[in-house]
C-alpha positions as CSV (number, residue, x, y, z in Angstrom):
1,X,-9.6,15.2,8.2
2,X,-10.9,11.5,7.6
3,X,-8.7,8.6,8.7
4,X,-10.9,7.0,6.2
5,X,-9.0,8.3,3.5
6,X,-5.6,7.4,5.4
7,X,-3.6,4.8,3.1
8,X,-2.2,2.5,5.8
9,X,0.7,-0.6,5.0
10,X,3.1,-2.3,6.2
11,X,6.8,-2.3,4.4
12,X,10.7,-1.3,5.3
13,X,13.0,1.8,5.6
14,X,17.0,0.6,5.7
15,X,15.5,-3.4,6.2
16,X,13.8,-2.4,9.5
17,X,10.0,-3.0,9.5
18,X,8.1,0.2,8.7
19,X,4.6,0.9,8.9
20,X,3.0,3.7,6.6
21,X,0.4,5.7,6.6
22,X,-0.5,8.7,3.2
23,X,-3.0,10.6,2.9
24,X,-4.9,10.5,-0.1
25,X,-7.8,13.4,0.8
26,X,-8.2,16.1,-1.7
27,X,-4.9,15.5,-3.3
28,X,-5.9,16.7,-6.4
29,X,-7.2,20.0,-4.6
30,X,-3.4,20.9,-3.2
31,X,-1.0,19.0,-5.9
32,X,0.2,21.7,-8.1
33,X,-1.6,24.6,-6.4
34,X,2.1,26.1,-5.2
35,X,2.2,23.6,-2.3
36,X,6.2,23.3,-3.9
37,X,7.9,22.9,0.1
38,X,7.6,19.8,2.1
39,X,8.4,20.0,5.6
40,X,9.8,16.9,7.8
41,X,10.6,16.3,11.1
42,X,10.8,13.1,13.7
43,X,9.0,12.3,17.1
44,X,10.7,9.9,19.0
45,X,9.4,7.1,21.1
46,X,10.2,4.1,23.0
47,X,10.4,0.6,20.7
48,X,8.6,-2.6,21.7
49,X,11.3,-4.7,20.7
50,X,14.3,-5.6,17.5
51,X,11.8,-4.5,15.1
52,X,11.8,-1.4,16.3
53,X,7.9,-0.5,16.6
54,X,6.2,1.2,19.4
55,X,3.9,-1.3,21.5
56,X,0.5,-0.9,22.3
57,X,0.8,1.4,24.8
58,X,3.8,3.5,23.2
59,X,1.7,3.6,19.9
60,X,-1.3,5.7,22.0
61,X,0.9,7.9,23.2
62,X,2.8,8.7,19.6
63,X,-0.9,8.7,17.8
64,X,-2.1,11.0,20.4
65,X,1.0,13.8,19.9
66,X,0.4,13.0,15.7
67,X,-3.1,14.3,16.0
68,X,-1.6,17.1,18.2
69,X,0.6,18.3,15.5
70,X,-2.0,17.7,12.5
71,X,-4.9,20.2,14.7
72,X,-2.3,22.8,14.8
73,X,-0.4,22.6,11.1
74,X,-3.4,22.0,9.4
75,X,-5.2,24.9,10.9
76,X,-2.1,26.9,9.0
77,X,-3.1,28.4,5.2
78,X,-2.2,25.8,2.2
79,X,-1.2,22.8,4.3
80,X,-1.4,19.7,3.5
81,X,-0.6,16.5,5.2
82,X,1.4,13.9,2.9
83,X,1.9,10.6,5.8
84,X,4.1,9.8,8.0
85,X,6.0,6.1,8.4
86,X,6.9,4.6,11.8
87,X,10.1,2.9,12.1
88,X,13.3,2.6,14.2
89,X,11.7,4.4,17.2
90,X,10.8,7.3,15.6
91,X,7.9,8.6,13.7
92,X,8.6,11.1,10.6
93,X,5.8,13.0,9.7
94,X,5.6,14.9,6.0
95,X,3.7,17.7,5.3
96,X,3.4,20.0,1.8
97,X,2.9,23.7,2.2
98,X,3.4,27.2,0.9
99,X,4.5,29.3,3.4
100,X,7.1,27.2,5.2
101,X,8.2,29.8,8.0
102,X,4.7,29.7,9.3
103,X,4.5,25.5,9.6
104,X,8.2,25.7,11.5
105,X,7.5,28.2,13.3
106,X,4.6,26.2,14.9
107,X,6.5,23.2,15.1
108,X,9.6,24.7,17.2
109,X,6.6,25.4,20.2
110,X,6.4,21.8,20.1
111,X,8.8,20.4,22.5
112,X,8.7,16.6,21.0
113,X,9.5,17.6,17.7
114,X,12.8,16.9,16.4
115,X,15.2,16.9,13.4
116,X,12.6,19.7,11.3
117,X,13.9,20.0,7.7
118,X,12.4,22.1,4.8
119,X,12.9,21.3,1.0
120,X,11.5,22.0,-2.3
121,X,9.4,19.6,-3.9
122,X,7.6,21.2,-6.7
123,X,6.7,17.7,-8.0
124,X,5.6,16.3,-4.9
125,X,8.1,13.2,-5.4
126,X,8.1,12.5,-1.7
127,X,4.4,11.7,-1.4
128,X,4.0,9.5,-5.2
129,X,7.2,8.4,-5.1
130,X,8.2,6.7,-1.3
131,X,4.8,7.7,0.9
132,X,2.1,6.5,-1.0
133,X,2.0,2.9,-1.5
134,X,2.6,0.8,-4.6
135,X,0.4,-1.9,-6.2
136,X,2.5,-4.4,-5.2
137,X,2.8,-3.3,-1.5
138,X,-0.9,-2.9,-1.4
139,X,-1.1,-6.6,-2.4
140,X,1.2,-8.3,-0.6
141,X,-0.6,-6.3,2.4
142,X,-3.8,-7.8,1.6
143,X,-2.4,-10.5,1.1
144,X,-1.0,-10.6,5.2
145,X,-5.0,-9.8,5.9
146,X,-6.1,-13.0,4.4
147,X,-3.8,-15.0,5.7
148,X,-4.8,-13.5,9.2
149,X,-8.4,-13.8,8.3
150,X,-7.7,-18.0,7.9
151,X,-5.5,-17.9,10.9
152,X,-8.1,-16.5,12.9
153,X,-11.2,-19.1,11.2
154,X,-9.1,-22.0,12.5
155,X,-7.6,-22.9,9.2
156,X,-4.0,-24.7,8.5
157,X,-2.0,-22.9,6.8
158,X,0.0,-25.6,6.2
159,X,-2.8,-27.3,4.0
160,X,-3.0,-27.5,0.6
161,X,-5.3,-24.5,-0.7
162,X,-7.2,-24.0,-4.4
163,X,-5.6,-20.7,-5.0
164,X,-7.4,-18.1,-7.5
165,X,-5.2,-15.5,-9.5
166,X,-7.0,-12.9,-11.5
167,X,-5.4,-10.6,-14.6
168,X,-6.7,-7.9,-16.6
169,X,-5.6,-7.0,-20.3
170,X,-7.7,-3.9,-22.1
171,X,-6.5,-5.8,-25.8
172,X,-6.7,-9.2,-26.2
173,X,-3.5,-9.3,-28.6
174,X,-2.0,-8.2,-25.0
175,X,-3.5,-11.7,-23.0
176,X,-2.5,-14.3,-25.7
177,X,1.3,-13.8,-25.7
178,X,1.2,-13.5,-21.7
179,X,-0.9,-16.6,-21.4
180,X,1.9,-18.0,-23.5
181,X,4.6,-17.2,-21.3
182,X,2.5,-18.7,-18.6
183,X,2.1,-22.1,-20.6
184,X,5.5,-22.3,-21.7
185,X,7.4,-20.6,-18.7
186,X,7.6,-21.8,-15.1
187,X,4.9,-21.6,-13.8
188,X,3.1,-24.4,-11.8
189,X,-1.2,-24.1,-12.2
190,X,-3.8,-26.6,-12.6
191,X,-6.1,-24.6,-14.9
192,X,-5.7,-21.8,-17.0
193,X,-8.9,-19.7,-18.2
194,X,-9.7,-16.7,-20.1
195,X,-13.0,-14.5,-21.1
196,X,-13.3,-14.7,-25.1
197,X,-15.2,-11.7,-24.8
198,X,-14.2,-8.2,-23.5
199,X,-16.1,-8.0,-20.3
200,X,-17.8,-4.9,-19.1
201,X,-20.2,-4.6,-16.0
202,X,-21.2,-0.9,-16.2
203,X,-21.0,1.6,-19.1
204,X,-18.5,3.8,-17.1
205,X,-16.2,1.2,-16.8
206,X,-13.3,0.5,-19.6
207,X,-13.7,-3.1,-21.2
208,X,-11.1,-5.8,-20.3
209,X,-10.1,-9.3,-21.0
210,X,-9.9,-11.6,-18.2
211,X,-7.2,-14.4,-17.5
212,X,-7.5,-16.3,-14.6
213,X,-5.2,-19.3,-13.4
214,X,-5.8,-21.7,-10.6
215,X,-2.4,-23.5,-8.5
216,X,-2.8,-25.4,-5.6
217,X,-0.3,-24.2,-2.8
218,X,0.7,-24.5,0.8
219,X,0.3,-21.2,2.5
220,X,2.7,-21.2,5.3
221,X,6.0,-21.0,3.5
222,X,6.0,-17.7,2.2
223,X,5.2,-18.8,-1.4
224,X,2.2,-17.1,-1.7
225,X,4.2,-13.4,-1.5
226,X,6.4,-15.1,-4.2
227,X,3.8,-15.4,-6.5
228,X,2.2,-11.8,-5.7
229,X,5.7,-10.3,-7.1
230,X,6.3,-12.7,-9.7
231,X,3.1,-12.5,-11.0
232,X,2.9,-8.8,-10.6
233,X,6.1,-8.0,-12.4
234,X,4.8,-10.9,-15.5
235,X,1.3,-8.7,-15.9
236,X,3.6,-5.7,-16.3
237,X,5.8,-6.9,-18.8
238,X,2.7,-7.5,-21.1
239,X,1.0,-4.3,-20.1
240,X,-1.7,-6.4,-18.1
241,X,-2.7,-6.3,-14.8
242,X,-2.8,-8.0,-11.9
243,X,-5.8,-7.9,-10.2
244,X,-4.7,-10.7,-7.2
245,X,-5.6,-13.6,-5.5
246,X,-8.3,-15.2,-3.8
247,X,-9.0,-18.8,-2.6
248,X,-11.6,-21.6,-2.1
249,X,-11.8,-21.1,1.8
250,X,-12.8,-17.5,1.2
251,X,-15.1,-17.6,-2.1
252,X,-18.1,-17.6,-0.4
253,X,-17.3,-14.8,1.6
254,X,-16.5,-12.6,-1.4
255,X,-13.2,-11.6,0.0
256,X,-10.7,-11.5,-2.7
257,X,-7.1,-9.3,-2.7
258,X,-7.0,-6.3,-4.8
């Protein structure tokens, strides 16, 4: 199993701080292939602090008895690992099968596992639906990265940055009303752009019309996660999509959120 194809974020569960990992290796080669019963179950372990993660050291330890489980369960026919999230002091781990007896069986040798519960799930709504991350968390992820990745060149965030958005429309007659909104709505930017022309790099790739709109913004207020979701849920509304942000401190070193 590749780590490499591990979906990790950061996001809640009951307004404690949750971090989330899914698994998004060969789904296509277990979805649908009578994998119809997930099995969950909890390892405890002790939190850092209020938000309830492990520290450091704590998070070791609970990686070390994750791997533990996935060598033995995934060695079991027609397994497959959804994710797991951490949160609260306790770790709940997912995992889609067909023969369920065998995977619980296996798990009661294990003396850290706790709370193990079997359910059908012939439409695998636990792993699309809460475990795999949305567009918008993976944005507003990235979008913690780059301000870390500022943070750590010596940059104020308090400083007032040129800040990039970036939308995609596959009709045009889709971007001209949205742009619209943009003009007439609330929406505070400095320029406002768009490609005439659908644009189209390689042959495989589907045509699109590009909007992009330029604000300049303080970054250490939260603001910035505003505009993710606001401009987010606007794309959506005019079946567009947004692609994210990027900004002038970072250009040059190609790093843009999407």
């Amino acid at each position: 199993m590749d780590m490499a194809n591990w979906q990790n974020y950061r996001s809640t569960v009951n307004g404690m701080p949750a971090v989330f990992t899914a698994n998004i290796e060969d789904v296509e080669k277990y979805h649908g292939k009578d994998l119809d019963k997930i099995v969950q179950f909890t390892i405890a372990y002790k939190a850092d602090d209020e938000t309830g993660l492990p520290s450091e050291v704590e998070y070791d330890k609970l990686i070390n008895r994750v791997f533990k489980i996935l060598a033995q369960l995934t060695a079991l026919p027609n397994v497959f690992f959804a994710g797991h999230f951490i949160c609260n002091a306790q770790a709940k781990m997912h995992f889609y099968c067909e023969y369920e007896n065998l995977v619980v069986e296996t798990l009661q040798q294990i003396d850290f596992v706790k709370d193990i519960n079997v359910q059908k799930d012939l439409s695998w709504d636990t792993y699309f639906d809460f475990l795999l991350a949305s567009p918008l968390e993976i944005k507003l992820n990235a979008t913690e990265e780059l301000l870390d990745l500022l943070k750590n060149k010596g940059r104020d965030l308090s400083d007032t940055y040129l800040v990039e958005h970036s939308f995609h429309f596959d009709e045009e007659e889709k971007m001209f009303p949205f742009m619209d909104e943009l003009s007439l709505g609330d929406y505070s930017f400095t320029t406002l752009q768009y490609s005439a022309q659908a644009i189209q790099f390689n042959e495989d790739d589907e045509p699109y019309f590009l909007v992009k709109l330029e604000q300049e913004i303080s970054l250490d207020n939260g603001e910035i996660f505003e505009q993710v979701e606001r401009f987010e849920k606007l794309a959506g509304q005019f079946s567009g999509e947004y692609i994210g942000w990027e900004c002038d401190s970072l250009m040059d070193a190609n790093k843009q959120l999407n």
